[in-house]
C-alpha positions as CSV (number, residue, x, y, z in Angstrom):
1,X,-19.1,-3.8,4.6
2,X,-19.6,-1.4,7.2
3,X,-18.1,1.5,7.3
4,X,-16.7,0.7,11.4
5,X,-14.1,-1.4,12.0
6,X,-13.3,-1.5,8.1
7,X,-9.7,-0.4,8.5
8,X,-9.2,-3.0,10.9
9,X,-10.3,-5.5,8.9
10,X,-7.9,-4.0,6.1
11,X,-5.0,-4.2,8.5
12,X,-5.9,-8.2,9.7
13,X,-6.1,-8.6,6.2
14,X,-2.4,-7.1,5.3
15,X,-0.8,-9.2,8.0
16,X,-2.4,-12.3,6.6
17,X,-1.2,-11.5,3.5
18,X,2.2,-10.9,4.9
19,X,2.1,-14.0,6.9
20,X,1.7,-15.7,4.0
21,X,3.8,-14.6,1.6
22,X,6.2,-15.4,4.7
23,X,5.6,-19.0,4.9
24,X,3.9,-18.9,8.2
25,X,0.3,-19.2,9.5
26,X,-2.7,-20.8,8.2
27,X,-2.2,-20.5,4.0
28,X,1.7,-20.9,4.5
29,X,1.5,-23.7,1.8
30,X,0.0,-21.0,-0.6
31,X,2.2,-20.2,-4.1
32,X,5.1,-18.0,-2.9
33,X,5.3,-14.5,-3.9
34,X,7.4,-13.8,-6.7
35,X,8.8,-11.1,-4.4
36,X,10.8,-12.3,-0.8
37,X,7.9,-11.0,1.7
38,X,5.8,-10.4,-1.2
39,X,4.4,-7.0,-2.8
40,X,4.9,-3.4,-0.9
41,X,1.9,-2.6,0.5
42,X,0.3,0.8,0.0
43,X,-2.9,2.5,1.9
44,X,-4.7,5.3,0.1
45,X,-5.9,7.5,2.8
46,X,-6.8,10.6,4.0
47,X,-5.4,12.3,7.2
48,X,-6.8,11.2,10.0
49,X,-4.9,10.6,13.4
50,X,-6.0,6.7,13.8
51,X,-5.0,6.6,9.4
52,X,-1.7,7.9,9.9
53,X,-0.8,5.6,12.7
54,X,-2.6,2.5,10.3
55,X,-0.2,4.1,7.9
56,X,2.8,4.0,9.9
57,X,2.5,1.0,11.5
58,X,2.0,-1.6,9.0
59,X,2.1,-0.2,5.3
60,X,4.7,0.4,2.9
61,X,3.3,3.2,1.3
62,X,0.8,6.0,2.0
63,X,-1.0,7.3,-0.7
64,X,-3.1,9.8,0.3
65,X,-5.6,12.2,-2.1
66,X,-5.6,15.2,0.2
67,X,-6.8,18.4,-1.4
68,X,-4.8,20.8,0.7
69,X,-0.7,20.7,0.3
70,X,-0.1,22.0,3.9
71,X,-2.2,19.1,5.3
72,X,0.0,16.4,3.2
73,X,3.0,18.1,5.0
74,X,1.6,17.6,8.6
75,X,0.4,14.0,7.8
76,X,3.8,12.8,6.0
77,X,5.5,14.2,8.6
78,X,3.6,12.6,11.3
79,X,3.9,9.4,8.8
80,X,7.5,9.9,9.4
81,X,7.9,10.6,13.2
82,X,5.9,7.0,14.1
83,X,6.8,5.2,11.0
84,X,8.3,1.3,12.2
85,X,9.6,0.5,9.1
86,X,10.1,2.5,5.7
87,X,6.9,4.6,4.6
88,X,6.9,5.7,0.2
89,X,5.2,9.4,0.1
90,X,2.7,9.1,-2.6
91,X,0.0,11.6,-4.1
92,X,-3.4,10.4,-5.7
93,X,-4.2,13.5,-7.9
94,X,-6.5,14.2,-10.4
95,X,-5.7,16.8,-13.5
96,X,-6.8,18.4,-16.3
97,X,-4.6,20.1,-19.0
98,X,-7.7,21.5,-20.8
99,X,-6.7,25.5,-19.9
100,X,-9.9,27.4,-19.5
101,X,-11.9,24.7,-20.4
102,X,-10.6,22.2,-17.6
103,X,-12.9,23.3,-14.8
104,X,-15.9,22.5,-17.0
105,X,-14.3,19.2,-18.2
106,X,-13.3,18.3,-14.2
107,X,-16.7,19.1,-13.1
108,X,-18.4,16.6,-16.0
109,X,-16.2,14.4,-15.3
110,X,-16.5,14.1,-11.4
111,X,-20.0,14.5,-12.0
112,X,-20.4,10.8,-14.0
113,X,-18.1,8.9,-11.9
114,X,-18.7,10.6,-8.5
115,X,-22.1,12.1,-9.1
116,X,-20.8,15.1,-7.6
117,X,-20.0,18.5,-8.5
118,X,-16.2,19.9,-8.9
119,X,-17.1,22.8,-6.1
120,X,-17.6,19.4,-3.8
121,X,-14.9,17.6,-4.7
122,X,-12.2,19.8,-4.3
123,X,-12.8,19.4,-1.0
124,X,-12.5,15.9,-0.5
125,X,-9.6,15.1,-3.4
126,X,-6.6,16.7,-4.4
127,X,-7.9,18.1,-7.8
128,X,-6.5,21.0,-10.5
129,X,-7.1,21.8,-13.7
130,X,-5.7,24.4,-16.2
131,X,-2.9,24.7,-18.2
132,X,0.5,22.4,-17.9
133,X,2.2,25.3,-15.7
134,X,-0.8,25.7,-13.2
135,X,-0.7,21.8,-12.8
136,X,3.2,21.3,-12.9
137,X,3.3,24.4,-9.7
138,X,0.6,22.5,-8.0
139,X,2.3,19.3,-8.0
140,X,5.3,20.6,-7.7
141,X,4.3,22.0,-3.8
142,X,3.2,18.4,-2.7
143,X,6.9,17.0,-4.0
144,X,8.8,19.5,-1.8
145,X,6.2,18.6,0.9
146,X,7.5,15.1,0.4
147,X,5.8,13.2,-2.1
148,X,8.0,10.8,-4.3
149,X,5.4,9.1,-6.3
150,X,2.3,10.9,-7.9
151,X,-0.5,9.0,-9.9
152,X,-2.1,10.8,-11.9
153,X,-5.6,10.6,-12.8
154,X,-7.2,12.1,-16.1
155,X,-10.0,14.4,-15.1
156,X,-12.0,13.9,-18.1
157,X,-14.6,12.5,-20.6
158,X,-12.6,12.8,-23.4
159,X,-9.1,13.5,-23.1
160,X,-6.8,10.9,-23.3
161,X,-3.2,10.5,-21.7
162,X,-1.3,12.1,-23.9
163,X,-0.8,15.3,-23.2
164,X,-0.3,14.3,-19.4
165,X,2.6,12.2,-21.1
166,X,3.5,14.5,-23.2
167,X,3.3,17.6,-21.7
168,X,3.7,17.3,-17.7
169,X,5.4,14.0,-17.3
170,X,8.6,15.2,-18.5
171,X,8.4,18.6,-17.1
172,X,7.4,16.5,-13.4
173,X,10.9,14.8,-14.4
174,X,12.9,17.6,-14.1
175,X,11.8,19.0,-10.6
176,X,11.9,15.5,-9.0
């Protein structure tokens, strides 16, 4: 699809849906939701003026991957100020818990699934590795800038969950 006029497409798309898990419009005899008015909605996003008005205007949830904590801030508060119906704060982060070896593991990692290298995509993603305290002070900034639901993303080859689960999860816990 082309990249123009995608988001509208995405938005048409959302109000079908919504339509229908209404009981009105064209598929109104479709299976009802298992939800009244069906599933929350969510857009992962960046921070772009026509985004955030998508954002706030028709979704549930914004979930953006922004690399910079002070930009989240200015978007979820613009979120907020044209929001017409309630808007969940997310974060889309990736992390590695690897300590001096994380930057290396990130960098493989975003290598293989993005072909691109970690000095690129910090700049495009919200992205940290290091040790449990580095990661648990970086996410704790986009919290108090407003974000109530982070998913997490394991920045590497070989790592598994665990010591996300282990290690941060809890400690997330207690400053939420």
């Amino acid at each position: 699809m082309p990249f123009s006029g995608r988001g509208a497409r995405l938005d048409k798309t959302v109000t079908l849906w919504r339509e229908t898990w209404n009981g009105q419009g064209e598929f109104a005899d479709a299976l009802p939701p298992a939800r009244q008015g069906g599933p929350p909605v969510w857009l992962a996003s960046g921070d772009a003026t026509k985004v955030i008005e998508r954002g706030a205007a028709t979704y549930d949830g914004w979930l953006p991957y922004l690399p910079d904590v002070n930009a989240y801030a200015r978007a979820w508060d613009r979120i907020r100020a044209q929001a017409v119906r309630e808007v969940a704060p997310a974060l889309y982060a990736t992390v590695n818990l690897s300590g001096a070896r994380a930057d290396d593991e990130l960098d493989e990692y975003l290598r293989a699934y993005y072909s691109q290298p970690l000095d690129v995509m910090r700049y495009v993603q919200a992205i940290r590795g290091g040790s449990v305290a580095e990661c648990l002070d970086w996410l704790a900034r986009y919290v108090e800038a407003g974000a109530l639901h982070l998913i997490l993303r394991i920045g590497s080859l070989t790592a598994g969950p665990e010591s996300v689960a282990e290690q941060l999860l809890p400690a997330l816990k207690e400053i939420g």
